[in-house]
C-alpha positions as CSV (number, residue, x, y, z in Angstrom):
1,X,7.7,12.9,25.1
2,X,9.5,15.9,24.6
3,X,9.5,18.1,28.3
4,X,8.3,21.1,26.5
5,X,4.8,19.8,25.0
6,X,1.8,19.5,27.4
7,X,-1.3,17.7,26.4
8,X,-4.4,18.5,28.6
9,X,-8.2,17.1,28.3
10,X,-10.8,17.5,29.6
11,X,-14.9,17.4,29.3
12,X,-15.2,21.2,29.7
13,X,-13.1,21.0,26.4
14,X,-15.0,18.7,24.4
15,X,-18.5,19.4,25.8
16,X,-19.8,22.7,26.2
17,X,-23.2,21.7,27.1
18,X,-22.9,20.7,31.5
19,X,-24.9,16.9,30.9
20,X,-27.7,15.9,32.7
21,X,-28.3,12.9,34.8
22,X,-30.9,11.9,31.8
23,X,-28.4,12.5,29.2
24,X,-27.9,8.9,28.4
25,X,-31.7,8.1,27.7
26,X,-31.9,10.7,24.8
27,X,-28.4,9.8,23.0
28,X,-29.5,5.9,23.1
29,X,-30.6,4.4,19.8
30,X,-34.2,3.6,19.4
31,X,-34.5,-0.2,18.8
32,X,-37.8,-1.7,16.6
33,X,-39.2,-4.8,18.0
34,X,-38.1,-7.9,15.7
35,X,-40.7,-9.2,13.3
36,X,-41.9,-12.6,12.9
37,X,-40.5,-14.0,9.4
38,X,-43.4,-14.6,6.8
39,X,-44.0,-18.7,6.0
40,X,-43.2,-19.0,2.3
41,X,-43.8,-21.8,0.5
42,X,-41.0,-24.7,0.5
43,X,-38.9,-24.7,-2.4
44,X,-39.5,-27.4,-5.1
45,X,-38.0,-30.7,-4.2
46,X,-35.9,-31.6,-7.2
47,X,-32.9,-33.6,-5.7
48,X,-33.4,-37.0,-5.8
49,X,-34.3,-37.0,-9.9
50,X,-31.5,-34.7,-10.6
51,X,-29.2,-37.5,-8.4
52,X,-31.2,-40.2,-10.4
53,X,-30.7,-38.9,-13.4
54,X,-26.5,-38.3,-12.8
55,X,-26.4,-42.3,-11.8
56,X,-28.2,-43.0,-14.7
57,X,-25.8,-40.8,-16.8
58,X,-23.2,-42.6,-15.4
59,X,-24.2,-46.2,-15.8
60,X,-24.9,-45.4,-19.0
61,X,-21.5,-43.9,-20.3
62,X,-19.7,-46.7,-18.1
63,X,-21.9,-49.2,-20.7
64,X,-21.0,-47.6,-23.6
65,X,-16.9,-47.5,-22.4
66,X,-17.5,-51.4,-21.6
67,X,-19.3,-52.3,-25.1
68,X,-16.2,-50.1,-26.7
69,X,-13.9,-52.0,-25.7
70,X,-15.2,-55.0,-25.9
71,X,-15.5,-54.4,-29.7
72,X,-11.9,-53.7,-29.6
73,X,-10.6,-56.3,-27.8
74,X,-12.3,-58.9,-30.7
């Protein structure tokens, strides 16, 4: 730091207004009390026929590879 340049703070600079012993309790943030979440309704259970219907997909093109070439092999 050059021996020329002086920095100085302090709160008389940056507040003009002497605080009081209260000062906190009006700068704090007002919080709202946390509210229960609604119920809703579950959502629709559509897994297990979407999964049945992927393994049937599958068997099916896993026939249709087999029966192929089968037909070739002949």
């Amino acid at each position: 730091m050059p021996s020329g340049l002086t920095i100085s703070c302090s709160l008389r600079d940056v507040s003009p207004v002497k605080p009081s012993p209260n000062a906190t309790i009006a700068f704090m943030a007002k919080y709202k009390p946390a509210k229960a979440k609604k119920q809703t309704a579950p959502p629709p259970q559509g897994a297990i026929p979407c999964v049945v219907m992927v393994i049937l997909a599958i068997a099916g093109v896993m026939l249709l590879l087999f029966f192929v070439m089968k037909s070739s092999g002949s």
